[in-house]
C-alpha positions as CSV (number, residue, x, y, z in Angstrom):
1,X,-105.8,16.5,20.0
2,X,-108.0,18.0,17.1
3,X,-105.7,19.1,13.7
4,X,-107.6,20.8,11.4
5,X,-106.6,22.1,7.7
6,X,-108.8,24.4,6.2
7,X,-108.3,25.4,2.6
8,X,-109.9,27.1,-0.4
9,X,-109.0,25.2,-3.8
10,X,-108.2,29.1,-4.9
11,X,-104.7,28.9,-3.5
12,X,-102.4,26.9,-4.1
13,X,-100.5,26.5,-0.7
14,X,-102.6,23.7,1.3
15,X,-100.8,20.9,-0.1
16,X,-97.5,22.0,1.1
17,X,-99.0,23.2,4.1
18,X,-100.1,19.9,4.4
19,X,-97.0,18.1,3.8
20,X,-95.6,20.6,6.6
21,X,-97.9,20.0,9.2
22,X,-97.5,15.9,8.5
23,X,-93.9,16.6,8.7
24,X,-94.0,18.7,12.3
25,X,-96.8,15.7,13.8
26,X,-94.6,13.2,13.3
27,X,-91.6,15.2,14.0
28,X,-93.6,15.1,17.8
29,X,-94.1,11.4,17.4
30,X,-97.9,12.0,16.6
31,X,-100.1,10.3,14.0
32,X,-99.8,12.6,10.7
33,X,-102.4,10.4,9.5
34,X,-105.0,11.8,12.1
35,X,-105.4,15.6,10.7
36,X,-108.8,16.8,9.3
37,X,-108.8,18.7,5.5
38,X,-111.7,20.0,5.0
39,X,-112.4,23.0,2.0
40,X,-114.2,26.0,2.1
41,X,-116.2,26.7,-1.0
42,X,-118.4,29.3,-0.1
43,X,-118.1,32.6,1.6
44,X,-121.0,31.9,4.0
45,X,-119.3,28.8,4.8
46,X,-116.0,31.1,5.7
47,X,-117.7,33.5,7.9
48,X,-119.6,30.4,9.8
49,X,-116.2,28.9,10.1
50,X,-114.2,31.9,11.0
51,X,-112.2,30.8,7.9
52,X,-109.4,33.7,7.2
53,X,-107.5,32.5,4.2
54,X,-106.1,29.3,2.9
55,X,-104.4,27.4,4.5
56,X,-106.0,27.7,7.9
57,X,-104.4,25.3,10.6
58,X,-106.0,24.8,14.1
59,X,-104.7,22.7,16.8
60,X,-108.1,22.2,19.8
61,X,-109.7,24.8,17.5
62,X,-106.8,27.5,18.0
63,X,-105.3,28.8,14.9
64,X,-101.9,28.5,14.7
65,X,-100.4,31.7,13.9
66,X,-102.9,34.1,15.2
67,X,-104.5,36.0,12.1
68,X,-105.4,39.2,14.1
69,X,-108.3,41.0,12.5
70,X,-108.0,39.4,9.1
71,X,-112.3,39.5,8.1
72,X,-113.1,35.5,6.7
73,X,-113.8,34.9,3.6
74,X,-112.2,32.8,0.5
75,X,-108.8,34.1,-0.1
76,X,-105.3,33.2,-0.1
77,X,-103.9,33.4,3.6
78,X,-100.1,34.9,4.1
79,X,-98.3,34.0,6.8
80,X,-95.1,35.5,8.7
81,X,-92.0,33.2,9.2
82,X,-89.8,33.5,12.2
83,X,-87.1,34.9,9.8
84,X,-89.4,37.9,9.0
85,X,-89.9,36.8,5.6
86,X,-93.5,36.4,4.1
87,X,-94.8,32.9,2.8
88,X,-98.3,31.1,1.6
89,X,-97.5,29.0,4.7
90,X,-96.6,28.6,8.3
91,X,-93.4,28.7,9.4
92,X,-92.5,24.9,10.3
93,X,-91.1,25.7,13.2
94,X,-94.7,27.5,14.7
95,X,-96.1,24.3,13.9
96,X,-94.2,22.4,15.9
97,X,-94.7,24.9,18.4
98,X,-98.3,24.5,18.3
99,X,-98.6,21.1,18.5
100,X,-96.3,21.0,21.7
101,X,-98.3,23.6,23.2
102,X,-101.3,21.7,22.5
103,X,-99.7,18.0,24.1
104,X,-98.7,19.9,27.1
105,X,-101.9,21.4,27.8
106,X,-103.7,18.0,26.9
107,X,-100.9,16.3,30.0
108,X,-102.1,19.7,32.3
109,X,-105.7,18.9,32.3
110,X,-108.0,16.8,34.6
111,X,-109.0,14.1,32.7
């Protein structure tokens, strides 16, 4: 399994985003050791990248909480919790959701 955070150093966010995503791999009894950070400094780099907003969070290259037709390009990213309320990151509970998704399609295919 690929985790990938992608941030801009424009927001402030990623690190808690970070901490959250840590939280939810190990929470699955995965290695919160093993996720990418990379940043986004330019806005060619975004649109090459498909980079929507900081934090972005992909799991086998699938964003986490699908950012409809948001264009790319360096900005802070806002995200929907389960609650309905808004926040600068994912709801915990979609990441865990993710990453299961993710393990159980790794189990499903031919290796």
């Amino acid at each position: 399994m690929h985790v990938e955070l992608l941030f801009w150093e424009g927001c402030p966010s990623h690190p808690r985003a970070l901490a959250d995503l840590r939280a939810a791999l190990a929470a699955e009894g995965l290695d919160p050791g093993e996720v990418a950070v990379r940043e986004v400094t330019t806005e060619e780099q975004a649109a090459r990248e498909g980079f929507v907003g900081s934090p972005t969070i992909r799991i086998d290259g699938v964003d986490v909480q699908d950012p409809g037709a948001e264009p790319a390009g360096l900005a802070c990213r806002v995200f929907r919790r389960r609650d309905g309320r808004i926040s600068p990151t994912p709801d915990p509970a979609d990441l865990r959701e993710a990453i299961r998704a993710a393990s159980s399609a790794m189990e499903r295919s031919p290796r």
